[in-house]
N, C-alpha and C positions, 0 to 999 in steps of 0.2 A: 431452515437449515442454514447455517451460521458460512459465511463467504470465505474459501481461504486462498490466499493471495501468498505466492512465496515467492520472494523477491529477489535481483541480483544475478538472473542467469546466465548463464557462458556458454554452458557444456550441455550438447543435446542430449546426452544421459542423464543429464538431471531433470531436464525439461519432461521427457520420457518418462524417468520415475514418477515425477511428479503429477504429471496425467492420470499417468494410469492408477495412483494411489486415491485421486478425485480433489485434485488443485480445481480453484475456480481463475484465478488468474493465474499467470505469470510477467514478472515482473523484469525487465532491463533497465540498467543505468547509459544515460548519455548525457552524465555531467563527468568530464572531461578530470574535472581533479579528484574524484572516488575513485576508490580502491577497484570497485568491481565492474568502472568504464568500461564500455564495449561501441567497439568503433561501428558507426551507422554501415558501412558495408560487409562488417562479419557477421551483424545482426538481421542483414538482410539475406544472407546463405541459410544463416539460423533460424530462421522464421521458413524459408521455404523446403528447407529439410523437414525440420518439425511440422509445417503444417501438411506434409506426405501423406502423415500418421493418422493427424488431428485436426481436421480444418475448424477454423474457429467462426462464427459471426458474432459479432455484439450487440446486444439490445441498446438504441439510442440514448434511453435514460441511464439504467447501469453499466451499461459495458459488458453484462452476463447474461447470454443467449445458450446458442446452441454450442456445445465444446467449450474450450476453454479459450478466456479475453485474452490477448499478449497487450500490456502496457509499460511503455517506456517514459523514462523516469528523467525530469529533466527540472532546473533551478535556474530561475532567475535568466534564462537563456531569452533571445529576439524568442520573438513570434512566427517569426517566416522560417526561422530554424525548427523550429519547432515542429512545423507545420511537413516544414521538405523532408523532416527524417519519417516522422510519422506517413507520410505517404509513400517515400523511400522503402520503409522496411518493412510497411505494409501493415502497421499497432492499430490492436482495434480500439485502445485508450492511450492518453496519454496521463501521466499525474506529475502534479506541480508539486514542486517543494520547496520554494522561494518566499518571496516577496509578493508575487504577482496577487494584482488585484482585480475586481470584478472588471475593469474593464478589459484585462487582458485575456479574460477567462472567453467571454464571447467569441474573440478573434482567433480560439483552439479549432480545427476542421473534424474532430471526433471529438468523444464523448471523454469526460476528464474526470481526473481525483484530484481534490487539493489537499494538501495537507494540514492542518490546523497544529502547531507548534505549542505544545503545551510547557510556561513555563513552570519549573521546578524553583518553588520558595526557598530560602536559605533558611528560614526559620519558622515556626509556628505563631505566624499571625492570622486571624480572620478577619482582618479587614482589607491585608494583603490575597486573601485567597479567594473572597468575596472579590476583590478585583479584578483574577484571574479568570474565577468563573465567566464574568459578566463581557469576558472578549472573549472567551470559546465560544457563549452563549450565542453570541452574536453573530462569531464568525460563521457560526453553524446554520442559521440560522440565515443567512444572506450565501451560502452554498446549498440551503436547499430551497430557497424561493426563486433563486438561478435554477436550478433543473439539475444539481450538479451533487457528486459526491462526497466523501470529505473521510481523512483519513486522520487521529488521534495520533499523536506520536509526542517526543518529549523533545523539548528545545535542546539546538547543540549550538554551539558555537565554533564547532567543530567541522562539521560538515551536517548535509539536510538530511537526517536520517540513516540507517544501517548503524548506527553507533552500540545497538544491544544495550540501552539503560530505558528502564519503566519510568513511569511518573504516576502521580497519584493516582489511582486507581478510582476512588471516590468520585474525583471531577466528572470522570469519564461513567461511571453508575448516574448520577445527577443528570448529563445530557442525555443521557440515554430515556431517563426516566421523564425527562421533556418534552420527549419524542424527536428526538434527535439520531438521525442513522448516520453511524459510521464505521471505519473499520478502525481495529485498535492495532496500533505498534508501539514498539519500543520494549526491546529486551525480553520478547515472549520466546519460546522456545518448548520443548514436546515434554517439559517437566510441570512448569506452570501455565500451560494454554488453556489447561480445562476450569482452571483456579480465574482464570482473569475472564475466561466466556461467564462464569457462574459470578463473577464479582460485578461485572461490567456491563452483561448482554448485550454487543453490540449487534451491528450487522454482519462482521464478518471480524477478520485478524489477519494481521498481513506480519511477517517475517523474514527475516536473510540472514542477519548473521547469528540466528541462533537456532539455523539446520545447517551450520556448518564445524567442522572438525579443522585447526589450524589452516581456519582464512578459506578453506575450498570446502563446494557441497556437498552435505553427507547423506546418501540415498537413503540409509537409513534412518538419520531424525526427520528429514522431509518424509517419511511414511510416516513415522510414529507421530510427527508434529498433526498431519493431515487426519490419520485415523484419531486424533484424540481431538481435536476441535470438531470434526463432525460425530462422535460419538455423545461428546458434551453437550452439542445443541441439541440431541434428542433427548434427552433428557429431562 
């Protein structure tokens, strides 16, 4: 059953919706210059509202036990920060979207996702994209002999993710076919989800801004997003 991760929350009705529709995570931003920043003490009301409902625990490896993971979403941040929000708001994962490297990964106190930055070629080379490969491959590959997660998404320069653009889809069917588990982002949404789980099989697919309607969450692509990535993986 294919993992789904819906990213970016604010509003406990969407947290809500998204349970009850069969989210496997959910996801908060506490990097400070994104759009959908959420300050470590509304996230800490938020989390104990929501967890009324829903109480979550996390499995040490995945972060996916019993209910549903809450992970917050942090870049290139200290360690100790990291660590005080995560205890703070009470994340049963945190996931990286930086720089951070395997040594910073040990010093997380839960269980983590990192993200893998997939970049996007300006043109059709294969010597260029043989190169690409061969640092996903790797990256992927020193995130799962760490014990650790890892999340497919497409390079911005913009900010670490939520940007809603794809990237080759192919790289991502290749690590897969390597035995590489990860979860796919970048620009998925409840039109092509079932397109990219059939393109790409990965472990799961994680999304925000494309179950959203002008910038805020739409209860209904977050159902339709969720009922079509777990209908796709039975398949």
């Amino acid at each position: 059953m294919t993992i789904v991760k819906i990213c970016g929350m604010r509003e406990l009705s969407h947290m809500v919706a998204a349970a009850e529709a069969g989210a496997d995570m959910l996801g908060m931003v506490f990097v400070p210059a994104v759009r959908r920043y959420i300050k470590p003490e509304d996230a800490r009301t938020l989390t104990n509202d929501f967890r009324s409902k829903y109480p979550t625990t996390a499995a040490p490896r995945t972060g996916v036990g019993q209910g549903l993971a809450l992970v917050g979403l942090f870049a290139d941040q200290p360690v100790e920060e990291v660590n005080e929000v995560a205890a703070s708001v009470g994340l049963d994962m945190v996931q990286l979207c930086g720089d951070e490297q395997i040594d910073y990964w040990g010093k997380v106190n839960v269980p983590l996702l990192k993200v893998v930055h997939v970049v996007t070629l300006p043109t059709e080379s294969q010597t260029a994209r043989n190169i690409v490969m061969k640092d996903v491959h790797f990256r992927l590959q020193e995130l799962g002999e760490s014990g650790h997660s890892a999340v497919l998404d497409r390079q911005s320069d913009v900010q670490p993710g939520g940007m809603g653009e794809t990237f080759d889809w192919s790289i991502a069917r290749e690590m897969a076919d390597r035995g590489h588990r990860f979860l796919l982002a970048g620009g998925l949404n409840p039109e092509n989800v079932g397109n990219a789980i059939e393109a790409t099989q990965p472990y799961g697919v994680d999304v925000s801004s494309g179950v959203e309607s002008d910038g805020v969450k739409d209860i209904a692509k977050i159902q339709a997003f969720i009922a079509t990535a777990k209908r796709n993986s039975q398949e």
